[in-house]
C-alpha positions as CSV (number, residue, x, y, z in Angstrom):
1,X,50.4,-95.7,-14.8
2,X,52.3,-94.9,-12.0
3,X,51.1,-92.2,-9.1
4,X,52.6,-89.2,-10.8
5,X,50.0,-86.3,-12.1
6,X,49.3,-86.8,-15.4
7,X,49.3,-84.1,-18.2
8,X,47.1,-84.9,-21.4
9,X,49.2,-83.7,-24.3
10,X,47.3,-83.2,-27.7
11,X,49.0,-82.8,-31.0
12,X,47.9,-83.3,-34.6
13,X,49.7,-86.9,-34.3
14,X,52.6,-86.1,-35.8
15,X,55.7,-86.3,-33.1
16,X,59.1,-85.1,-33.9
17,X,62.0,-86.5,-30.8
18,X,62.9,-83.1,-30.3
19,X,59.4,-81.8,-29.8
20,X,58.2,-84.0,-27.1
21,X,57.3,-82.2,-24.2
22,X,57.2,-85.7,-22.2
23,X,60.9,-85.0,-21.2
24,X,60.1,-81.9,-19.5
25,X,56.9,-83.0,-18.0
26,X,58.8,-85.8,-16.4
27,X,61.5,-83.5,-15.1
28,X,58.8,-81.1,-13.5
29,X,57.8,-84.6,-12.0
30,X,54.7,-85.0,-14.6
31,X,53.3,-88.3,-16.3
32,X,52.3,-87.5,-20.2
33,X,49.9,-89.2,-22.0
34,X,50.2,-88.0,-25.7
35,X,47.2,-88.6,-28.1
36,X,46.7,-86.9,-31.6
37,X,43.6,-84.6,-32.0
38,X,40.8,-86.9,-33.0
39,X,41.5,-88.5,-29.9
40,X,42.1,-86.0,-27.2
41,X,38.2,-86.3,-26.1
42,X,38.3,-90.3,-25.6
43,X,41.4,-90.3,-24.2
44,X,40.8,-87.1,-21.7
45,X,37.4,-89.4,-20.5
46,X,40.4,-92.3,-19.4
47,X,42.1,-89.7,-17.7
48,X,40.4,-88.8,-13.8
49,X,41.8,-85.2,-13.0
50,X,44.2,-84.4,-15.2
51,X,46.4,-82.0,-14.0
52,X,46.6,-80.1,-17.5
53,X,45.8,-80.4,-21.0
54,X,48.6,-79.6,-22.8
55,X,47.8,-78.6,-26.8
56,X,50.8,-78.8,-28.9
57,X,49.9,-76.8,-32.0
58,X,52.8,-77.4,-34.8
59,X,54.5,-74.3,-35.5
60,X,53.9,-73.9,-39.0
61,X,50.4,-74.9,-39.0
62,X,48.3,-73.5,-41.5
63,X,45.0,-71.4,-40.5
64,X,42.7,-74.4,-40.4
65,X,44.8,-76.3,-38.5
66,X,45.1,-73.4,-36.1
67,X,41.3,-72.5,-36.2
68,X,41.2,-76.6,-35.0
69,X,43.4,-76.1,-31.8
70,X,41.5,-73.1,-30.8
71,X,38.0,-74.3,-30.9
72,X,39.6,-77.4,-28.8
73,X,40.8,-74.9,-26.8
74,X,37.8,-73.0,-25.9
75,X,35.4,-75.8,-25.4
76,X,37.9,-77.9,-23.0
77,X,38.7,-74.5,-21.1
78,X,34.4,-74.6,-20.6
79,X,34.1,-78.3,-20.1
80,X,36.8,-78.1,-17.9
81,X,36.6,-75.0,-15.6
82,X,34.8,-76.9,-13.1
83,X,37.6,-79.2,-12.1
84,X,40.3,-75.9,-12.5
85,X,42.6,-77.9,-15.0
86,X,44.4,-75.5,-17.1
87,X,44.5,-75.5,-21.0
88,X,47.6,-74.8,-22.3
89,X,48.5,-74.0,-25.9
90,X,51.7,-74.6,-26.9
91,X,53.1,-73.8,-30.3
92,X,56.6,-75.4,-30.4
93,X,59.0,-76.8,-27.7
94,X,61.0,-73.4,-27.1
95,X,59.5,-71.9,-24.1
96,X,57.0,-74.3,-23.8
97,X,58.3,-75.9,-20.7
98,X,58.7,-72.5,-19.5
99,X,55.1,-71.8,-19.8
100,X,53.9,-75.3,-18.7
101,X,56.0,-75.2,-15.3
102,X,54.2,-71.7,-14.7
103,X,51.3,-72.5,-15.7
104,X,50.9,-75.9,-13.1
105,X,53.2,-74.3,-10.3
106,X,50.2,-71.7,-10.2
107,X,47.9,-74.8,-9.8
108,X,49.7,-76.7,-7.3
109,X,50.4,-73.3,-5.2
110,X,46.3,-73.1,-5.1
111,X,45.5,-76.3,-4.7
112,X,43.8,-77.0,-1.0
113,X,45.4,-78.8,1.5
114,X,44.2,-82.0,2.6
């Protein structure tokens, strides 16, 4: 992949055109590498540094489904806490790029210079 960041975008694998977030990503100047749930840990071990992880919970997912993106949610925030690479829950494209530009403007604003 190119030198852009790159944000790792989990979903449950099924990806509607006009919920993509790699659109918006790109226009913040973001790479996106999108991989459904069962993957997100395999894939997020390919990815060194991630700038975010970007969960992309379906908006009319049931509780289970729900309950799944959370406890994702929690144990990458732990796992990940270390390296300061936000997890973002998302749950539908309206405000989400809102939220993501926020949410990694905050990081690149902390970030130490080299």
């Amino acid at each position: 992949m190119n030198g852009m960041p790159k944000v790792l975008v989990v979903d449950n694998g099924e990806r509607a055109p006009e919920s993509a977030l790699s659109a918006e990503l790109a226009g913040m100047g973001y790479a996106s590498v999108t991989t459904p749930f069962e993957a997100a840990d395999d894939v997020l071990a390919l990815i060194p540094s991630p700038a975010a992880v970007v969960l992309h919970m379906p908006q009319r997912a049931n509780w289970a489904e729900r309950k799944r993106f959370l406890e994702l949610a929690t144990r990458l925030r732990k796992n990940l806490a270390s390296s300061g690479t936000p997890v973002i829950i998302t749950g539908g494209v309206n405000g989400a790029a809102t939220m993501l530009q926020n949410q990694l403007s905050v990081k690149a604003v902390a970030a130490p210079e080299l």
